[in-house]
C-alpha positions in Angstrom: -6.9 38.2 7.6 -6.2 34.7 8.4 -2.8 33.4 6.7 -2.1 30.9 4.6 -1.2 28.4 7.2 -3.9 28.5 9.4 -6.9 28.5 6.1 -4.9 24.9 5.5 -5.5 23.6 9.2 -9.0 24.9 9.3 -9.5 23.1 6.0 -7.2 20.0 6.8 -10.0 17.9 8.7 -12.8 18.8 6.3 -10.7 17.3 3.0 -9.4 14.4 5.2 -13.5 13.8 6.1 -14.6 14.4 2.3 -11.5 12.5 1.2 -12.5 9.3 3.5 -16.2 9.8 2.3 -15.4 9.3 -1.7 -12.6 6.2 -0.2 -16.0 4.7 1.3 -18.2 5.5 -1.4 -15.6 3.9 -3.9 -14.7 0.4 -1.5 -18.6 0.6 -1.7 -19.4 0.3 -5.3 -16.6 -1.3 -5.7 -18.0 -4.4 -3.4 -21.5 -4.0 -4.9 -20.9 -4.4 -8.5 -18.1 -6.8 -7.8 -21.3 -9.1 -5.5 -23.7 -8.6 -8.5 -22.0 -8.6 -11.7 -19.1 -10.5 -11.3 -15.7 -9.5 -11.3 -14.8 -8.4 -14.7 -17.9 -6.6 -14.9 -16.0 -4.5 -12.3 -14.4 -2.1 -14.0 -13.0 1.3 -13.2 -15.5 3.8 -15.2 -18.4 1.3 -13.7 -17.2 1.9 -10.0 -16.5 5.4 -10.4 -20.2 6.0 -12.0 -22.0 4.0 -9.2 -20.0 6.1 -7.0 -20.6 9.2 -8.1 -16.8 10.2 -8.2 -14.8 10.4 -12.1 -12.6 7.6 -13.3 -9.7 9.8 -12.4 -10.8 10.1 -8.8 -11.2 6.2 -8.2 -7.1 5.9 -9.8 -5.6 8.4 -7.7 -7.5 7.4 -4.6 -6.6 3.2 -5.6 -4.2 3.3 -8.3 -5.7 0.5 -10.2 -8.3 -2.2 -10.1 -5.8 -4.3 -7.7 -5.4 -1.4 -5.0 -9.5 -1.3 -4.8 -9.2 -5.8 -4.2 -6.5 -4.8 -1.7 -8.8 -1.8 -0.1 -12.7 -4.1 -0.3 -10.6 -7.2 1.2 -8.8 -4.8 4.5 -12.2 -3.4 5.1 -13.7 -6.6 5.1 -11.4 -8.4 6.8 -11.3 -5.6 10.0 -14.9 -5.5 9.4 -14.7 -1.4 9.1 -12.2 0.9 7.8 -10.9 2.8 11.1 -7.1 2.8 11.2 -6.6 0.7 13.7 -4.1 -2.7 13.0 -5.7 -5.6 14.1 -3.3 -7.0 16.4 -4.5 -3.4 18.7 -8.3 -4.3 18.3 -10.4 -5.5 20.8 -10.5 -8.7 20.0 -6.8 -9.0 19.6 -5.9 -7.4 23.4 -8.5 -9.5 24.8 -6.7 -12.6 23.7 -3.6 -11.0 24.9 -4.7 -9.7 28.3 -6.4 -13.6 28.8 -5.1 -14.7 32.1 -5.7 -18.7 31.2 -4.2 -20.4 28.1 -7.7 -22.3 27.2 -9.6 -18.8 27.3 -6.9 -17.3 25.2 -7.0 -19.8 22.5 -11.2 -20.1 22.8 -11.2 -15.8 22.1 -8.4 -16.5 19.7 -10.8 -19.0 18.0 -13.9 -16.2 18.3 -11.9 -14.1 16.9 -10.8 -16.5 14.0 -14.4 -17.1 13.1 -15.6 -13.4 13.0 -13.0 -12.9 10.5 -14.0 -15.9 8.3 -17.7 -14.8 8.4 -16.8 -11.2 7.2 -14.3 -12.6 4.3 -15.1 -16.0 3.1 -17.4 -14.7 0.4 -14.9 -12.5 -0.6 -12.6 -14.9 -0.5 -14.4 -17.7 -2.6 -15.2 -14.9 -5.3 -11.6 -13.7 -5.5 -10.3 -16.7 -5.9 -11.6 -16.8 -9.1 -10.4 -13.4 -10.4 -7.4 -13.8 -12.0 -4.1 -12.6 -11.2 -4.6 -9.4 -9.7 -6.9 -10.7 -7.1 -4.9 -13.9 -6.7 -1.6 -11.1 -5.5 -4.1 -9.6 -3.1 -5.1 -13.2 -1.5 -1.4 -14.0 -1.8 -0.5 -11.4 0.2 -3.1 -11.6 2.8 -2.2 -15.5 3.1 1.4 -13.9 4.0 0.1 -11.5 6.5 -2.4 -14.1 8.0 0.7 -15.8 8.8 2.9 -13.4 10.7 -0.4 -12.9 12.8 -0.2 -16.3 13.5 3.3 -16.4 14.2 2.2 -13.6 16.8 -0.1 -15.4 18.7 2.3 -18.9 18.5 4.8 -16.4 20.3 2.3 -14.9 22.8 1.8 -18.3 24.5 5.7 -19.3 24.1 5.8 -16.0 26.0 3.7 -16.4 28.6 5.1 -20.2 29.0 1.5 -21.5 27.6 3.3 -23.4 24.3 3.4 -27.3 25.0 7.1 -28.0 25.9 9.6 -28.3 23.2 7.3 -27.4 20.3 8.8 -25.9 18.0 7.1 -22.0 17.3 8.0 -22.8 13.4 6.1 -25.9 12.8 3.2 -24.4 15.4 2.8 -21.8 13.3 2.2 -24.1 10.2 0.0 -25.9 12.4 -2.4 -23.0 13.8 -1.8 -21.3 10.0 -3.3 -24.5 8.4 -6.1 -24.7 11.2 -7.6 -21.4 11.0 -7.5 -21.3 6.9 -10.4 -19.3 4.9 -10.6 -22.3 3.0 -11.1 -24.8 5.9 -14.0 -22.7 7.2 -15.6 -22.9 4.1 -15.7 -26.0 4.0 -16.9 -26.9 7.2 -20.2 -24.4 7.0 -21.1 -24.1 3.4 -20.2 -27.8 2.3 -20.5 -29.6 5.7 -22.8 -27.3 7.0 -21.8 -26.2 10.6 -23.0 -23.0 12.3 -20.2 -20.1 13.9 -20.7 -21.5 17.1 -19.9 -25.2 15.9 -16.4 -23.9 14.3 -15.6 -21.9 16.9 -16.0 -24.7 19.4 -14.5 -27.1 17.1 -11.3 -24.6 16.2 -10.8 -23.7 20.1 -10.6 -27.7 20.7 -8.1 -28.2 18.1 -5.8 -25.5 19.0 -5.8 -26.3 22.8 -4.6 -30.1 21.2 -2.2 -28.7 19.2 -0.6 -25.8 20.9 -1.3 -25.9 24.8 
């Protein structure tokens, strides 16, 4: 008869599968309703029933209302839900393993725009939320920011930051440039596509930081 221990390791992958299944399904409904009905039309019960999960499920899965903004806006902004930090993506170690400056900064740039394309929406409807969605774009301002502050001391690094520029006030520089807010603007008010941004964003940071 198999013992305790090993029944818990058989079943150990096929909770963690059904347990990432109802995460999905929840993120899911949660991003639906929140698209169609606005964002106080969002509540807990509504999720859970467009889910298919209980009430109780979606607040020991999220905690709250803000965990699920905190859980839509990390999907979104990685573009799945894989545990993988972005600074080890693709994307990311192609900037990084970039043998010329101006390449770096033009996949930088690519990279900048695939995230804006995933999360502006999200971002415009947020920002009208209230206060627990204004904590969750507070705090991805915050870690949009030490990302920055990465790539500023990538090139310093690899000796690709113009001469005595100073990684602080780069930082603001790039962290200003590559804004959700900015994007915005320039496609849905001025009306440029991806490519134009991307172009546009590459040429900017090669002025500012190269």
């Amino acid at each position: 008869m198999p013992s305790t221990g090993s029944r818990k390791r058989y079943d150990s992958p096929k909770r963690t599968a059904a347990a990432g299944r109802t995460r999905a399904a929840v993120v899911g409904a949660f991003g639906d309703i929140l698209f169609a009905d606005g964002y106080q039309a969002t509540t807990i019960r509504a999720v859970a029933d467009r889910a298919g999960v209980s009430a109780v499920t979606v607040y020991k899965t999220f905690g709250s209302k803000q965990g699920l903004i905190k859980a839509l806006w990390d999907i979104t902004l990685a573009g799945d839900d894989e545990p993988v930090a972005m600074a080890d993506r693709d994307q990311a170690r192609a900037v990084f393993a970039a043998d010329e400056p101006t390449m770096k900064v033009w996949l930088y740039a690519g990279a900048v725009r695939g995230v804006h394309e995933r999360l502006a929406p999200l971002a415009a409807l947020l920002a009208q939320a209230g206060l627990e969605a204004a904590a969750v774009l507070a705090t991805g301002e915050q870690e949009r920011r030490v990302s920055v502050r990465t790539f500023v001391d990538h090139l310093a690094d690899c000796g690709a930051l113009r001469g005595g520029t100073d990684p602080e006030h780069a930082t603001d520089a790039c962290w200003a440039l590559t804004g959700t807010p900015l994007f915005a603007k320039l496609t849905a008010e001025a009306g440029w596509d991806g490519a134009g941004y991307q172009q546009w964003l590459a040429e900017m940071l090669t002025a500012t930081l190269l």
